[in-house]
Every structure is written in structure tokens, then in C-alpha cells.
C-alpha positions as CSV (number, residue, x, y, z in Angstrom):
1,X,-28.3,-32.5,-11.6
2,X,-27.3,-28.9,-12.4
3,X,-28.9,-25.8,-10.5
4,X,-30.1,-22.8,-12.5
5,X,-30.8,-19.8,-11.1
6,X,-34.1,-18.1,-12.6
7,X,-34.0,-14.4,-13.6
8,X,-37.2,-12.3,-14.5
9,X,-37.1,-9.4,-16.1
10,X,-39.2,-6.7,-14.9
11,X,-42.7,-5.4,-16.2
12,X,-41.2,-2.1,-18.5
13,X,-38.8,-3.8,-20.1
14,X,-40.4,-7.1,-20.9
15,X,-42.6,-4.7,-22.6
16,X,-39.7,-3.1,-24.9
17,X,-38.3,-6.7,-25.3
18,X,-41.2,-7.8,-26.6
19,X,-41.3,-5.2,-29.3
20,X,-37.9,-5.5,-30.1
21,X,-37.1,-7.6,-33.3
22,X,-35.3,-11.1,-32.8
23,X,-31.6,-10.6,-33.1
24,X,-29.1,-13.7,-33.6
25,X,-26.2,-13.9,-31.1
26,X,-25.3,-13.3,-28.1
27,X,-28.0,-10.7,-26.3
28,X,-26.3,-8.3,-23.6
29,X,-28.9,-7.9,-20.9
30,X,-28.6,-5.5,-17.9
31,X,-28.7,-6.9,-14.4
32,X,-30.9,-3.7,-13.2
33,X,-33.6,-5.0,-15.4
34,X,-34.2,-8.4,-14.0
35,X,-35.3,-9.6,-10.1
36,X,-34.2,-12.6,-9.0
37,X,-36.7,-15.4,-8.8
38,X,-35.1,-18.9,-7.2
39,X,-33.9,-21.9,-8.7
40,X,-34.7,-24.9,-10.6
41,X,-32.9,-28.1,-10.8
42,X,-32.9,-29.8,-14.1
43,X,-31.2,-31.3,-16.6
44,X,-30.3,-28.3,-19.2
45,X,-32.6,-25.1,-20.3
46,X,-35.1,-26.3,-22.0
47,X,-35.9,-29.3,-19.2
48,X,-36.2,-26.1,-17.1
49,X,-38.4,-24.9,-19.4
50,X,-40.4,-27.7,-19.1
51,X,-40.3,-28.0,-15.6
52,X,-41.7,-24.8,-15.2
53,X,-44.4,-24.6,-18.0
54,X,-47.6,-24.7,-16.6
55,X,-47.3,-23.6,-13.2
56,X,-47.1,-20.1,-11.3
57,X,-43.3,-20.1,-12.1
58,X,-43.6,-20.8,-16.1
59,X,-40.8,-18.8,-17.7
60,X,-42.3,-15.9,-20.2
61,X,-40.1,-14.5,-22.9
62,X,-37.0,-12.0,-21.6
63,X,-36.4,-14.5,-18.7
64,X,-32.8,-15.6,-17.9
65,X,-31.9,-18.9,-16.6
66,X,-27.9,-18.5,-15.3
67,X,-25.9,-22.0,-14.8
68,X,-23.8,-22.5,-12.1
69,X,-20.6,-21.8,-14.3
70,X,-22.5,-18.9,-14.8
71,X,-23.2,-19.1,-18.3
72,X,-26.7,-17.2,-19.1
73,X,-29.6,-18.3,-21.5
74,X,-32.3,-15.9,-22.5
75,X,-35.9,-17.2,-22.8
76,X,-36.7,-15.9,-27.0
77,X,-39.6,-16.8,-28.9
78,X,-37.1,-19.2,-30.7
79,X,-35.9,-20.7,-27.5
80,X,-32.9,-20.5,-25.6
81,X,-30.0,-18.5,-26.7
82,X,-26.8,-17.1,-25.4
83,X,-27.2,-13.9,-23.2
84,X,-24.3,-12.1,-21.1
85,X,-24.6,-9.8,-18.6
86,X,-23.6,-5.6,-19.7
87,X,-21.8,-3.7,-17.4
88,X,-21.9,0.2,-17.0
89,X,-18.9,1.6,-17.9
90,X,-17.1,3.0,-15.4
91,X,-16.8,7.0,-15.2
92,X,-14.1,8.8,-17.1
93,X,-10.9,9.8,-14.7
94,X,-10.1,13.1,-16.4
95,X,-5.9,12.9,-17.1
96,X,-4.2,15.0,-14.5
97,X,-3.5,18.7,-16.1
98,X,0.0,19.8,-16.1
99,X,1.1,22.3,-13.3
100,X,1.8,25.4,-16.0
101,X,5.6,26.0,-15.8
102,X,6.3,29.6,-15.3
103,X,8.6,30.7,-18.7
104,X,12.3,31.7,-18.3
């Protein structure tokens, strides 16, 4: 039976998550808002969900469940959909500047 790894998301952002309206497609989610949380073994998200549902460890909306292939599902008010995490960009290398070349 797969293994999914549970991933809350922390009290400030749940907050604006809430708020936010309901989007369709993938959701980009950033690993600095979320804790990890442990695992549950079931049979896809929603037995997860159900797994959970009703006990200390009940997944709340803004929660990620990641699959061992390391696919991510987001917890919506709709149910589960597609979530991936968002990297930071790296910082800009400036380009090199030119020695100036003395004039002949």
C-alpha cells in the first residue's frame, strides 16, 4: 500500500489560503510554508483523507499529501488537486564587463 508523506501548512498562510479564491490547475506551493507532519499509508488521497478525518491528524484545507513518486496533492475545499512545489529563483550572475581597451 503506498506511503504519503503529510505536509501542513503553517498558521499565516493557511490564513491567506483560505481567503484566496479557488483556482483550477495545478497550485505552486512553497516548501517554507509547510512543516512536515509524518505519514500515512493508504490506498490513494482521498483514503488518506479518510484515514485521517476525525482524529488529531485530520487534514484541514492548504495541506499537502506528497506520494512516493513525489507527485503532490493539495487538500481544497473541492478535494484533492494537483500541487507542485515553487522554487526561488536563483540570483542573477551579472555578465562579466569588458576590460575597456585603451584606443590606438
Amino acid at each position: 500500500m503506498p506511503v504519503y508523506r503529510i505536509h501542513r501548512l503553517k498558521s499565516n498562510p493557511r490564513q491567506q489560503f483560505r481567503w484566496a479564491p479557488h483556482t483550477i490547475g495545478t497550485t505552486g506551493v512553497k516548501l517554507r510554508d509547510y512543516e512536515g507532519a509524518g505519514v500515512v499509508e493508504a490506498a490513494g488521497t482521498y483514503a488518506a483523507w479518510t484515514a485521517l478525518r476525525g482524529t488529531d491528524q485530520a487534514l484541514e484545507v492548504g495541506d499537502l499529501l506528497e506520494a512516493e513518486d513525489g507527485k503532490l496533492s493539495i487538500f481544497k475545499y473541492v478535494g484533492f488537486e494537483e500541487a507542485k512545489w515553487v522554487l526561488p529563483e536563483p540570483p542573477a550572475v551579472p555578465a562579466p564587463v569588458a576590460a575597456a581597451q585603451p584606443s590606438a
